[in-house]
C-alpha positions, 0 to 999 in steps of 0.5 A: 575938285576932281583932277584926272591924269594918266600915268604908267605904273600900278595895276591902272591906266587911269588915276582920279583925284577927288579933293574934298571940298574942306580941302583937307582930305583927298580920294584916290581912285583908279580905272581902266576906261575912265568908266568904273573907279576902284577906291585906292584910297579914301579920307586922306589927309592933304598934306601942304603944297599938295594941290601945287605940286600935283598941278605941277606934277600933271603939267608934266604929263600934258 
């Protein structure tokens, strides 16, 4: 599951989230044109109510 949402704060306009597909683990990616994604970071542990609370959290935003 990839989720897209941009947010002001850090050295990029544009954060990625890539739930891997155990749901257990998540990447976290950031970008400047949506076109090249620098890992930020890789194999983290997804802890619980994660996935709720970042819909929750991009609802915000749109």
């Amino acid at each position: 599951m990839k989720e897209f949402f941009v947010l002001e704060f850090g050295s990029f306009s544009l954060y990625r989230i890539d739930i891997h597909a155990d749901k257990i683990s998540f990447d976290l990616w950031g970008s400047d044109d949506a076109l090249r994604w620098e890992p930020l970071l890789r194999g983290q542990s997804v802890p619980p109510g994660f996935v709720r609370h970042l819909y929750k959290y991009c609802e915000i935003f749109t």
